[in-house]
C-alpha positions as CSV (number, residue, x, y, z in Angstrom):
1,X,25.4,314.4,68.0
2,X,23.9,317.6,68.8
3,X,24.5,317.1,72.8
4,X,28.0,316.3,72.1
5,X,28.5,319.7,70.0
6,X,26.8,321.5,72.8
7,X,29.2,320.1,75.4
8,X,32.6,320.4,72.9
9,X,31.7,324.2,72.5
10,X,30.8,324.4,76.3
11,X,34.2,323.3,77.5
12,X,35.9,325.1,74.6
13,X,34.5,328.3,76.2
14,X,35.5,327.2,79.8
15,X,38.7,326.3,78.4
16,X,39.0,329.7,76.5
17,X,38.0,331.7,79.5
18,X,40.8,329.7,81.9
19,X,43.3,330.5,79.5
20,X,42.4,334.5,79.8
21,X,42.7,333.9,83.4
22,X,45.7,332.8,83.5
23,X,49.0,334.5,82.9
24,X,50.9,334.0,79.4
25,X,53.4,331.2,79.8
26,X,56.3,333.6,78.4
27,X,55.2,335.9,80.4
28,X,57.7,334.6,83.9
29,X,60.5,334.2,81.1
30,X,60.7,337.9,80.3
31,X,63.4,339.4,82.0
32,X,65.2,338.5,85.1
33,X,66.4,339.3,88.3
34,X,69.9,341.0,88.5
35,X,73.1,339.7,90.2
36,X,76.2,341.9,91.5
37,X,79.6,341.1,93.4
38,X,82.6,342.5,94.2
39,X,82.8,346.5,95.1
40,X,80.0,348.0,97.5
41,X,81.8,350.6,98.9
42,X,79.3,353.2,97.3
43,X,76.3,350.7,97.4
44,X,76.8,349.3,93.6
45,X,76.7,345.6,94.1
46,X,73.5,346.4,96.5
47,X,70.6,345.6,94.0
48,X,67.3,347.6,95.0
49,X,63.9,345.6,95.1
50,X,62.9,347.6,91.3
51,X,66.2,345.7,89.9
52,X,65.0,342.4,91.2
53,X,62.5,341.3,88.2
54,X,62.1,342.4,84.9
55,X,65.4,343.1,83.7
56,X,66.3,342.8,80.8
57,X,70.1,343.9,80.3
58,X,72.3,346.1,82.8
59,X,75.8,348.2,82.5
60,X,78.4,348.9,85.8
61,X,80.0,352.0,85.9
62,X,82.3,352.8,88.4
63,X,80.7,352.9,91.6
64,X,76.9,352.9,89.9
65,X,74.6,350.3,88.2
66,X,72.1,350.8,85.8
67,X,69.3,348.1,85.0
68,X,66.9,348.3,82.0
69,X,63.6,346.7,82.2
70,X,61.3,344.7,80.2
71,X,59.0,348.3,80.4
72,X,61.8,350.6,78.8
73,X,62.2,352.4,82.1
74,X,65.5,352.5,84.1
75,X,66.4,352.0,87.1
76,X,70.1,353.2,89.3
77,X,71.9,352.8,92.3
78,X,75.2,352.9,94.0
79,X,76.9,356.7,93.5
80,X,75.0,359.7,93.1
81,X,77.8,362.6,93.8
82,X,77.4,363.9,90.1
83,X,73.6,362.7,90.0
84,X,74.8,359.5,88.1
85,X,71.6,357.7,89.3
86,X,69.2,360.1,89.7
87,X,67.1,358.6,86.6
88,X,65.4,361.6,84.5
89,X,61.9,361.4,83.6
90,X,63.1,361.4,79.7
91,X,64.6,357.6,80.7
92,X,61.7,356.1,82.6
93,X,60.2,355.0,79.4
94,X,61.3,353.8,75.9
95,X,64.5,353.1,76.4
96,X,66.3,349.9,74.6
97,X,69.8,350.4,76.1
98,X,71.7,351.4,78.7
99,X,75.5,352.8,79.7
100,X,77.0,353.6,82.9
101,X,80.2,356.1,82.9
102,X,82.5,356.8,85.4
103,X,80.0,359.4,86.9
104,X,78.1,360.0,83.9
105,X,74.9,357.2,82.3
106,X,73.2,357.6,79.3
107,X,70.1,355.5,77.9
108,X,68.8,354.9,74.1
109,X,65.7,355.5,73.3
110,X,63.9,353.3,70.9
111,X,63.5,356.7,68.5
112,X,67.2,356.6,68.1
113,X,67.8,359.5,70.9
114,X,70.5,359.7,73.4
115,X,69.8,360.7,77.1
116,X,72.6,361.4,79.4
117,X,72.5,362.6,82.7
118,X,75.3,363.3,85.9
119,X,79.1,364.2,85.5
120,X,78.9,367.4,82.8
121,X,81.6,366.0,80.8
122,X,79.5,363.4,78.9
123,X,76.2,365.0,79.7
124,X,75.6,367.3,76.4
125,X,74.2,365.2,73.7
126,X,75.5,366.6,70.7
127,X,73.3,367.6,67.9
128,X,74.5,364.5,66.0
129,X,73.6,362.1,68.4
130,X,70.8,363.1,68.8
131,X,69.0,361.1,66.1
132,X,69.1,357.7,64.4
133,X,71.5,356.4,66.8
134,X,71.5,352.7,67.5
135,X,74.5,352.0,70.0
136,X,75.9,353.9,73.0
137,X,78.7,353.8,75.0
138,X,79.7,355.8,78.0
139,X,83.3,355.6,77.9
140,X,85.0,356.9,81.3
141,X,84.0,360.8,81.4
142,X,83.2,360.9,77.5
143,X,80.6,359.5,75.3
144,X,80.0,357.3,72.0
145,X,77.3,356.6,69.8
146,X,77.4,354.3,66.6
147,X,74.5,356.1,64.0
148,X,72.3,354.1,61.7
149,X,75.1,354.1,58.7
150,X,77.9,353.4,61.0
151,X,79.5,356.4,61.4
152,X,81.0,356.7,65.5
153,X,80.0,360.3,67.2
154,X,82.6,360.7,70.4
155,X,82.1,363.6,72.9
156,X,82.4,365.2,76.6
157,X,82.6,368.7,76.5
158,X,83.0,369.3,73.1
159,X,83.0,366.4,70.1
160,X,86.4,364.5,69.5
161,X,87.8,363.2,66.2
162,X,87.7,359.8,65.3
163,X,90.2,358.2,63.3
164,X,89.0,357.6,59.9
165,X,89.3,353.5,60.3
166,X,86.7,353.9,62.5
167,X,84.6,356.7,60.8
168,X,82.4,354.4,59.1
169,X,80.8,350.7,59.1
170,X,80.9,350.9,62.9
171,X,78.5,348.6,65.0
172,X,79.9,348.2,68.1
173,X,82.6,350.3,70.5
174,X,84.7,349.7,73.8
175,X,86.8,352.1,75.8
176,X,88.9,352.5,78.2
177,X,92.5,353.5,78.6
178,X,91.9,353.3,74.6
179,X,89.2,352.8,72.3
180,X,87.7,349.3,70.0
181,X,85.4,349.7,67.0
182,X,84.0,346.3,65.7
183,X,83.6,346.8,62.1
184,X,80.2,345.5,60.3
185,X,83.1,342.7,58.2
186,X,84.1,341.4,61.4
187,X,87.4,343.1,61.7
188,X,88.6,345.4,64.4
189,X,89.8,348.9,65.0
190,X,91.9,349.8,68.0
191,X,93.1,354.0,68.8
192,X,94.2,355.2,72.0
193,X,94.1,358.8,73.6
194,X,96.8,361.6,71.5
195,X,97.7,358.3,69.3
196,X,99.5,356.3,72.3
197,X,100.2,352.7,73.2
198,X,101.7,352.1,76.4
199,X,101.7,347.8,76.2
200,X,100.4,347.3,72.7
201,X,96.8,347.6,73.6
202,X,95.9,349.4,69.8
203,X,98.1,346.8,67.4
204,X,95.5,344.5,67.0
205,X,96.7,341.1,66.0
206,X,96.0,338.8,62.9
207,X,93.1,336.9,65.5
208,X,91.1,340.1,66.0
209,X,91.0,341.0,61.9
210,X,88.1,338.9,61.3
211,X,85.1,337.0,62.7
212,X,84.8,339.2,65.9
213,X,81.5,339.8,67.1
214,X,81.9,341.6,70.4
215,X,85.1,343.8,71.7
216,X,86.1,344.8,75.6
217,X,88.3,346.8,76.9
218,X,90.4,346.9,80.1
219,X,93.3,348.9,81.4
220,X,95.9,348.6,78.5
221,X,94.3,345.5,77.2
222,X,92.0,344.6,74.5
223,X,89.4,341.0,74.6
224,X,87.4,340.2,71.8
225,X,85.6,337.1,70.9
226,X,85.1,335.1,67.8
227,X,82.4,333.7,66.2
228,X,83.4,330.7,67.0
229,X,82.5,331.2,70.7
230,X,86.4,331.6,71.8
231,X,87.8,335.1,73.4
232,X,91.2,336.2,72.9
233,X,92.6,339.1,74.2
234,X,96.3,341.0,74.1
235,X,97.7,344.1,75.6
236,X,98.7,344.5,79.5
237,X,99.4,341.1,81.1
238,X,97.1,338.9,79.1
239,X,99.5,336.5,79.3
240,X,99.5,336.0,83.2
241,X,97.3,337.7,85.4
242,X,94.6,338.2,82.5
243,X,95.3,335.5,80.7
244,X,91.9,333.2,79.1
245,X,91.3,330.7,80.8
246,X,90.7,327.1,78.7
247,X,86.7,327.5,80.0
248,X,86.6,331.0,77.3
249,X,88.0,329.3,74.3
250,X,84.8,327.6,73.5
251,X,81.1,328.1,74.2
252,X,80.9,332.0,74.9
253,X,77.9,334.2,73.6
254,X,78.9,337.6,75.4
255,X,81.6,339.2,77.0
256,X,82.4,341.9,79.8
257,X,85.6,343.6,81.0
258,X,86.1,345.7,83.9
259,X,89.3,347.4,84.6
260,X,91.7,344.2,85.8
261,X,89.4,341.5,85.3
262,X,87.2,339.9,82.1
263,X,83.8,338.2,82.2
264,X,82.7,335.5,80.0
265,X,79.2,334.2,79.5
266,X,78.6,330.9,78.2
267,X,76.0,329.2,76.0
268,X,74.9,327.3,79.2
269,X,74.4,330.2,81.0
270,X,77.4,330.2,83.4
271,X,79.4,333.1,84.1
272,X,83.7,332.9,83.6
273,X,85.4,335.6,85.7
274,X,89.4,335.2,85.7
275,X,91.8,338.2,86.4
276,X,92.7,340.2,89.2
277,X,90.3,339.5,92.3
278,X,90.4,342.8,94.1
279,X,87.5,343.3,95.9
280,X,85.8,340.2,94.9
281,X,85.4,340.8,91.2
282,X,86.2,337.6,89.9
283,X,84.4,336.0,93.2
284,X,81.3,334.7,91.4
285,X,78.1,334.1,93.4
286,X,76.3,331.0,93.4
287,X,73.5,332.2,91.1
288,X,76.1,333.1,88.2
289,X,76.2,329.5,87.6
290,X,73.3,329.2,85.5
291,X,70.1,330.9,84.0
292,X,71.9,334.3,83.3
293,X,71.1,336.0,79.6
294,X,73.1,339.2,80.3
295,X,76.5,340.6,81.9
296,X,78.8,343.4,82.6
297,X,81.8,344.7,84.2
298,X,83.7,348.1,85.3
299,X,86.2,348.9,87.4
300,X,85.9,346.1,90.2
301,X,82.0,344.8,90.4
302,X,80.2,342.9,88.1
303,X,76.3,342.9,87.2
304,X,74.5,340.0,85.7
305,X,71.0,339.3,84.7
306,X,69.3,335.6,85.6
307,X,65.7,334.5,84.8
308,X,64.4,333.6,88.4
């Protein structure tokens, strides 16, 4: 009995001291590779080596692409006229989320701070947004943050009003030719620039008044989905060129939308892309067929992150 005891406790320590060895089995699950298409004219859909492991969510901007990794550091590429991807020291760790501009990014820090960095316009973080923040969006040449109690901070050079629908219980924003709040009951705000609706982008219908949990926004149209996995979307030409397709009415866990074009991912995995195809956008590559856990859209390239 005594042998055997030695000999249980010897392999248990063999054992033990493999299992040191050896990497954690979550550990090749943690983050992913990421995926772009469509526009390269400025580099953008050219993913560097540092964006090709260990990412864990990413954000197109015009003609740039940010990529946050598993670390809380940042890494950029495509554009740099306005020093859009030239990555400050102040992003290269801590960060928890990530927004690319038209030629402006900004980065969250997990302390609730905003960073922003290139085009002027969105780069001073006002004193507001400074703290306790905990979304951000850069929105074309301006900037938006949703603070801790749901209140929306909106700026480029100098802070902008927002509306009073969406001046409190905020979670979530989308802009583009106009703005979305998601409201913490589910329900949805829509405003556009000096008040105006050029296809009826900001009357949001009877669907997008409850059970929304993510917005988009395009040129002159608006996509949200349900929590029932289904997106639905209104404004400029969702009901031809933009128009769902039956593959988003069911199964979707996030959503993307660039300028002319939507992305859809599904609860398999797969990546939807229907709209206009300029440049490729809705040209998905092979590897968008499975595995990814993250996506985004702008103008005409799209980003997506797959576990390799």
């Amino acid at each position: 009995m005594v042998n055997t005891a030695k000999r249980l406790a010897g392999a248990a320590v063999v054992l033990a001291a493999m299992l040191s060895m050896a990497p954690p089995a979550a550990a090749a699950e943690v983050g992913g590779e990421v995926i772009a298409w469509g526009d390269d004219r400025f580099g953008e859909s050219t993913v560097p080596a540092e964006a090709k492991s260990g990412v864990t969510s990413v954000s197109a901007g015009e003609h740039h692409s940010l990529a946050l990794k598993v670390d809380g550091s940042v890494v950029a590429w495509g554009a740099n006229d306005k020093g859009q991807s030239s990555v400050p020291a102040e992003a290269k760790s801590g960060v928890i989320a990530v927004s690319a501009g038209t030629r402006h990014s900004m980065a969250l820090k997990s302390d609730g701070s905003v960073i922003s960095w290139g085009d002027d316009t969105g780069q001073d973080v006002p004193e507001r947004a400074k703290s306790g923040v905990v979304a951000i969006l850069a929105c074309g040449y301006e900037s938006m943050a949703v603070k801790a109690d749901g209140t929306v901070v909106d700026w480029d050079f100098f802070e902008n009003a927002v509306p009073a629908e969406a001046s409190s219980g905020v979670k979530a924003l989308a802009c583009d030719t106009h703005k979305l709040a998601l409201k913490t009951d589910g329900s949805v705000f829509a405003w556009g620039y000096g008040g105006q609706d050029y296809h009826g982008e900001t009357i949001v219908p009877p669907q997008a008044k409850s059970d929304v949990v993510a917005v988009g926004v395009g040129v002159f149209r608006s996509v949200v989905l349900k929590a029932d996995g289904s997106v639905f979307s209104w404004g400029y030409h969702t009901d031809t060129v933009n128009a769902v397709p039956a593959e988003a009415r069911s199964g979707v866990t996030a959503l993307a939308s660039g300028g002319y074009f939507d992305l859809a991912l599904k609860a398999d995995g797969s990546v939807l892309a229907w709209g206009d195809d300029h440049l490729g956008a809705t040209a998905l590559p092979e590897a968008t067929k499975s595995g990814v856990t993250a996506i985004s859209a702008r103008f005409f390239h799209g980003l997506a992150v797959r576990k390799k």
